[in-house]
C-alpha positions as CSV (number, residue, x, y, z in Angstrom):
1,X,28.3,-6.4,53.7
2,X,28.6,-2.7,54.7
3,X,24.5,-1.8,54.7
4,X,22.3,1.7,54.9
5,X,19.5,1.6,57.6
6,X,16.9,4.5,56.2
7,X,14.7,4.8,59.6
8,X,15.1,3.7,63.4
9,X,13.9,5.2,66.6
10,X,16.9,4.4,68.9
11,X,16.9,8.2,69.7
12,X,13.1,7.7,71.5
13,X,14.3,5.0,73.4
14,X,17.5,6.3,74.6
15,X,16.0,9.5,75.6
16,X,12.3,8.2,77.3
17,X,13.5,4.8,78.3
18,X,17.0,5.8,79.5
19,X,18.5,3.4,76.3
20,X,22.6,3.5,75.9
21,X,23.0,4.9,72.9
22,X,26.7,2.9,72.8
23,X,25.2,-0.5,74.2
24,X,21.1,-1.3,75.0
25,X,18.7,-4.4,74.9
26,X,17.0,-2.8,72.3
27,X,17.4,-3.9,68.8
28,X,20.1,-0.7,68.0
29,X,23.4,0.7,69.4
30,X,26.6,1.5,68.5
31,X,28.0,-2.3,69.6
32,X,25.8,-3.9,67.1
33,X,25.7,-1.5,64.4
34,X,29.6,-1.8,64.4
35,X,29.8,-5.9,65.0
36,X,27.0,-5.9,61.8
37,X,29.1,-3.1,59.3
38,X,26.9,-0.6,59.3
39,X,27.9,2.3,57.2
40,X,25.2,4.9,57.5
41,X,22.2,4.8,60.1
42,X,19.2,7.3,59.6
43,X,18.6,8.4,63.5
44,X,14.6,9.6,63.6
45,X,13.6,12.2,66.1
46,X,10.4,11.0,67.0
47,X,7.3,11.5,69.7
48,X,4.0,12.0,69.7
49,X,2.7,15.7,69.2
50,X,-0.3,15.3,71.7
51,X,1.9,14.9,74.0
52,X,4.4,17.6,74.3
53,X,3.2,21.4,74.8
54,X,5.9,22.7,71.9
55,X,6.9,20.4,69.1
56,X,9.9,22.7,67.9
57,X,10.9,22.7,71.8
58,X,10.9,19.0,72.2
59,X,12.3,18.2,69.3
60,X,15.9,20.6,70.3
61,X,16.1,18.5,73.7
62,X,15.5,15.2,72.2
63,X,18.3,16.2,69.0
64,X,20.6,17.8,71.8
65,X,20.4,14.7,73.6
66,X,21.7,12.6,70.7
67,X,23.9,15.3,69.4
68,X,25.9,15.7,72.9
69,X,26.3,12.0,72.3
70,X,28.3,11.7,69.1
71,X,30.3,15.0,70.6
72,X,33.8,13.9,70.0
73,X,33.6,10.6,68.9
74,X,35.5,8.4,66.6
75,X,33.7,5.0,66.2
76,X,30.6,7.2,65.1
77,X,29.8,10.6,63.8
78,X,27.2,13.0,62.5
79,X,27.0,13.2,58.4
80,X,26.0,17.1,56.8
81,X,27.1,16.1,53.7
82,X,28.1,13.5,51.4
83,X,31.7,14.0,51.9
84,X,31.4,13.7,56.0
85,X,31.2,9.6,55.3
86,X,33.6,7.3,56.4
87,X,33.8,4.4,56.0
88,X,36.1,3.4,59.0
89,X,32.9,4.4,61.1
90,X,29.6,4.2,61.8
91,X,27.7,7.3,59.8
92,X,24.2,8.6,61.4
93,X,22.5,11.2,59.8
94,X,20.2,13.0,62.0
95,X,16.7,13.1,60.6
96,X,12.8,13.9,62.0
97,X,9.6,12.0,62.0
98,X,7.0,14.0,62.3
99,X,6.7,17.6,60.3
100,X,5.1,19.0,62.8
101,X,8.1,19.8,64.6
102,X,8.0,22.9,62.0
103,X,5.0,24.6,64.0
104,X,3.8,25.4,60.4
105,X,6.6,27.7,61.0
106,X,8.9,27.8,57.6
107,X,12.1,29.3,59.3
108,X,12.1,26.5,61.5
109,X,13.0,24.6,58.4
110,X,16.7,26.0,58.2
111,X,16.9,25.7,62.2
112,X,16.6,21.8,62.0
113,X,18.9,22.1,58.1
114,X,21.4,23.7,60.7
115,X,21.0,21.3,63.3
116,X,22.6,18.5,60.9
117,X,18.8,17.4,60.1
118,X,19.3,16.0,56.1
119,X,15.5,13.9,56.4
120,X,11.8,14.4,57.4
121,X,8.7,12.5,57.4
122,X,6.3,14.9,56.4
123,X,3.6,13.4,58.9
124,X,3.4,10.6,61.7
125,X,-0.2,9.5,62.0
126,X,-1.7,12.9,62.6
127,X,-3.3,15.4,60.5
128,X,-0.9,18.7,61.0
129,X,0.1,21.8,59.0
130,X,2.2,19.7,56.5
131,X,-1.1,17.4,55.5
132,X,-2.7,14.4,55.9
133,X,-1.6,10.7,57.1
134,X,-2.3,7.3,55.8
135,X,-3.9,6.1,59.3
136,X,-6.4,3.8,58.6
137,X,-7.1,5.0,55.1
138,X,-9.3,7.4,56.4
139,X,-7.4,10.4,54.8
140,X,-6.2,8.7,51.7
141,X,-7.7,11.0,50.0
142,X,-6.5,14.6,51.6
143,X,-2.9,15.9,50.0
144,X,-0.8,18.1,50.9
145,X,-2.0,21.3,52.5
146,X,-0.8,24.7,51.4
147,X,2.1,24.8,54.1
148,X,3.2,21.5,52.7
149,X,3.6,22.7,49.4
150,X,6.4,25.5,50.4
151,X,8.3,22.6,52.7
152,X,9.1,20.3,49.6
153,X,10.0,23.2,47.7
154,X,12.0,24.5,50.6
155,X,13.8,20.9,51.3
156,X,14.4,21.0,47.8
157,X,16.3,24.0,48.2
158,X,18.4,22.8,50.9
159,X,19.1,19.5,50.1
160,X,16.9,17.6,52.4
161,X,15.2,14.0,51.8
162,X,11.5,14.3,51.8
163,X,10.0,11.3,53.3
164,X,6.6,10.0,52.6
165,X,6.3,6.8,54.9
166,X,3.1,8.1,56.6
167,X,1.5,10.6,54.1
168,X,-1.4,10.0,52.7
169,X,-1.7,8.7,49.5
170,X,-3.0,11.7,47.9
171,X,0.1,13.6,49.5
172,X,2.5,11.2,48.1
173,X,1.5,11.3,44.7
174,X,1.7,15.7,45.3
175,X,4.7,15.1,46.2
176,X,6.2,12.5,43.6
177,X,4.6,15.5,40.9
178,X,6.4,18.5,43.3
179,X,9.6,17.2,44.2
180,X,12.5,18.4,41.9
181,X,14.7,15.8,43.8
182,X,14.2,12.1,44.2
183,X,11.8,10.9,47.7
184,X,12.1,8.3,49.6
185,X,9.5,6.3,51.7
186,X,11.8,5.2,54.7
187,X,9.9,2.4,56.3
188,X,6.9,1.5,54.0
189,X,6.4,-2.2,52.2
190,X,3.8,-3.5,49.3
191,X,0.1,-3.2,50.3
192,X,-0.3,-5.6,47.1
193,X,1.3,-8.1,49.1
194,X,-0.1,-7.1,52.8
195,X,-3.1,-4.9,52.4
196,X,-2.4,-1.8,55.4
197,X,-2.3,1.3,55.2
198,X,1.1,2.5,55.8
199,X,2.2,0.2,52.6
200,X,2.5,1.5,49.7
201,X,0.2,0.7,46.1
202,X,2.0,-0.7,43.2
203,X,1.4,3.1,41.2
204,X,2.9,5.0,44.1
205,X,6.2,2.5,44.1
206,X,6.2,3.6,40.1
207,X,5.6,7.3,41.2
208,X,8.7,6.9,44.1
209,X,10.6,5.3,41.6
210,X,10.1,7.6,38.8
211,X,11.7,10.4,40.8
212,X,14.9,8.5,41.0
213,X,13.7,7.7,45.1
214,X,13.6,4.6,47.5
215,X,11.7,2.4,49.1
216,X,13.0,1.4,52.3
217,X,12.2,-2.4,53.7
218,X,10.4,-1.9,57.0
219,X,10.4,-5.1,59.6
220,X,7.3,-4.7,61.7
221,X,5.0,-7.6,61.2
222,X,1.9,-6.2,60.8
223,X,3.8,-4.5,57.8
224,X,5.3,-7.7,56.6
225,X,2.8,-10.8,57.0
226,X,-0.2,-9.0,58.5
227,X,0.9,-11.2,61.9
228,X,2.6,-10.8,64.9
229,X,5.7,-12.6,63.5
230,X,7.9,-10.5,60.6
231,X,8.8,-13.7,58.8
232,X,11.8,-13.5,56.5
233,X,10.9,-15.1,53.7
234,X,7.9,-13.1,53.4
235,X,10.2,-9.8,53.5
236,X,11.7,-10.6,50.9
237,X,8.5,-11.3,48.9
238,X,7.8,-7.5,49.6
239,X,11.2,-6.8,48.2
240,X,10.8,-8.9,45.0
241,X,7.4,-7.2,44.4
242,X,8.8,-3.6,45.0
243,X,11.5,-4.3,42.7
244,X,9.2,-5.7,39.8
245,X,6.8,-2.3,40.3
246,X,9.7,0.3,40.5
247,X,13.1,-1.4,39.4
248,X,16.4,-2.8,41.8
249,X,17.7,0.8,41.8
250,X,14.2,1.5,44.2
251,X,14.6,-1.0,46.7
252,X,16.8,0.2,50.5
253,X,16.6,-0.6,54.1
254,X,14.1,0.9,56.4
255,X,13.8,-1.7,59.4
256,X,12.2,0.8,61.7
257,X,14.0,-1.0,64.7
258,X,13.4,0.5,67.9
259,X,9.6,1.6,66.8
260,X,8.2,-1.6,66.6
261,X,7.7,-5.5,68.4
262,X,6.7,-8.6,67.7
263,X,8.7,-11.7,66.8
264,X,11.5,-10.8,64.2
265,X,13.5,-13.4,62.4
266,X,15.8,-10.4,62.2
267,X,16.3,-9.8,66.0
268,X,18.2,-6.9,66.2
269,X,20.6,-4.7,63.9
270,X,23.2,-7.3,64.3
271,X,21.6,-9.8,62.7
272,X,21.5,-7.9,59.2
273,X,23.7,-10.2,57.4
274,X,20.2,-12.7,57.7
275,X,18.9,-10.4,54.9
276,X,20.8,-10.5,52.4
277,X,21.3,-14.2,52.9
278,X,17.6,-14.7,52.2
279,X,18.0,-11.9,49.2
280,X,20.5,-14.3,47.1
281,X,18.8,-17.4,48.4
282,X,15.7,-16.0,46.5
283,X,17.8,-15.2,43.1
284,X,18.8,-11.6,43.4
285,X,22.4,-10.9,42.5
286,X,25.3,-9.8,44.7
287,X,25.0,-6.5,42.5
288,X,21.3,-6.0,43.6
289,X,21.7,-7.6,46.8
290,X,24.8,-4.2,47.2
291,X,22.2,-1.8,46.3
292,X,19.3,-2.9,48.5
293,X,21.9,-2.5,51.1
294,X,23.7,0.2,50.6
295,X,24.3,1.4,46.8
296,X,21.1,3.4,46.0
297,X,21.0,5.1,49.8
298,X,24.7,6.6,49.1
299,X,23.5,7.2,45.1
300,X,19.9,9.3,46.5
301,X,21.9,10.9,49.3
302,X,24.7,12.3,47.1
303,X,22.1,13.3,45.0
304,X,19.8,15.5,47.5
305,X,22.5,16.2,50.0
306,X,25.6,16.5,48.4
């Protein structure tokens, strides 16, 4: 079944770590994404700001680096827009995590639009100019900050997915209330079901949901069981409960492969198939099993990107 992948980090490891973007031991290339039908994969710029002296600067070498690598290729290629899918491929659509790439610089916004960017995560697990993170609850509280504000309205205005995996839960309610266009929170599971921070509450599913945005399945254990080992059935627990709080039409794929360890039941991207196997095992239908994987991603894209 063709399937939509919201959030990896195969971009980090191919550019720090020396990764083959076409074939790596990593859980995502171009050989698996191919062998497993993958129809669009969200590519996430990511690093760490304390670590880089310019966070615009860094983030041009590391989207270069991936760019010059679909240059000319057939078996994968960058998506602008709706209409740049194809389904004889494999689709990536280039996308940041980590606002702070902007600088708190707003014309930095249209460099990275420009640049093919279509997605950001508003924050990583760092205060910056966008707002607040979820880290350790500690800024659940703290929204948006006034900078913040003008980039939803700006993405908005683009045609840009505003991510909230990360944001604090104050900012992700601001920005559920602020968005004209539906959200997504790539890589983010039920903190009903496995109490940490970087899950979501049942009323900020509802608020993601009521803007017509996503949830997006993430696989890293801690995420899933609260363990070191990211156990299948339990996944799918989270994606029963998301789909009870905020409808089937909510639910997507964020597996955050390439960002996270531990012991996966789902290995690599190659092994995709194991979800939705689980999925109709546990009662969902091969309509809602289509739009976890695939249906509501093209459905929010079309909608925000066009």
């Amino acid at each position: 079944m063709k399937y939509i992948d919201l959030h990896c980090d195969a971009i980090m490891k191919a550019y720090y770590k020396g990764y083959s973007y076409e074939r790596n031991e990593g859980h995502v290339d171009l050989e698996k994404l191919i062998s497993s039908g993958c129809l669009m994969q969200f590519y996430a710029v990511f690093f760490s700001l304390e670590n880089v002296p310019s966070a615009f600067e860094h983030y041009q070498k590391m989207s270069n680096h991936f760019l010059a690598f679909l240059k000319d290729r057939e078996d994968i290629g960058l998506v602008r827009n709706y209409g740049d899918i194809n389904p004889n491929r494999v689709n990536a659509v280039l996308t940041v995590e980590e606002g702070g790439v902007l600088e708190g610089n707003i014309d930095h916004l249209k460099t990275l639009y420009e640049d093919g960017v279509r997605s950001i995560t508003l924050t990583w697990n760092y205060e910056n100019e966008i707002g607040y993170p979820s880290s350790k609850f500690i800024h659940s509280d703290k929204g948006l900050k006034k900078f913040g504000k003008e980039v939803v309205e700006a993405m908005n205005e683009y045609g840009m997915i505003i991510d909230v995996s990360h944001l604090s839960d104050q900012g992700t309610k601001e920005v559920c209330k602020l968005s004209k266009q539906p959200i997504i929170a790539s890589h983010s599971n039920s903190r009903a079901l496995t109490h940490h921070e970087r899950n979501l509450t049942d009323e900020l599913i509802r608020d993601i949901a009521n803007t017509g945005g996503l949830v997006g399945l993430n696989f890293y254990p801690q995420f899933v069981t609260g363990t070191d080992h990211m156990e299948l059935k339990a996944l799918v627990r989270h994606a029963d409960h998301i789909r009870n709080q905020g409808g089937i039409d909510t639910l997507a794929i964020g597996s955050d492969f390439d960002g996270i360890g531990g012991n996966l039941d789902i290995k690599d991207a190659s092994q995709m198939y194991k979800l939705a196997d689980e999925l109709k095992k546990s009662g969902f239908s091969r309509n809602e099993i289509e739009k976890v994987f695939h249906k509501n991603a093209l459905r929010v894209f079309y909608e925000v990107v066009g």
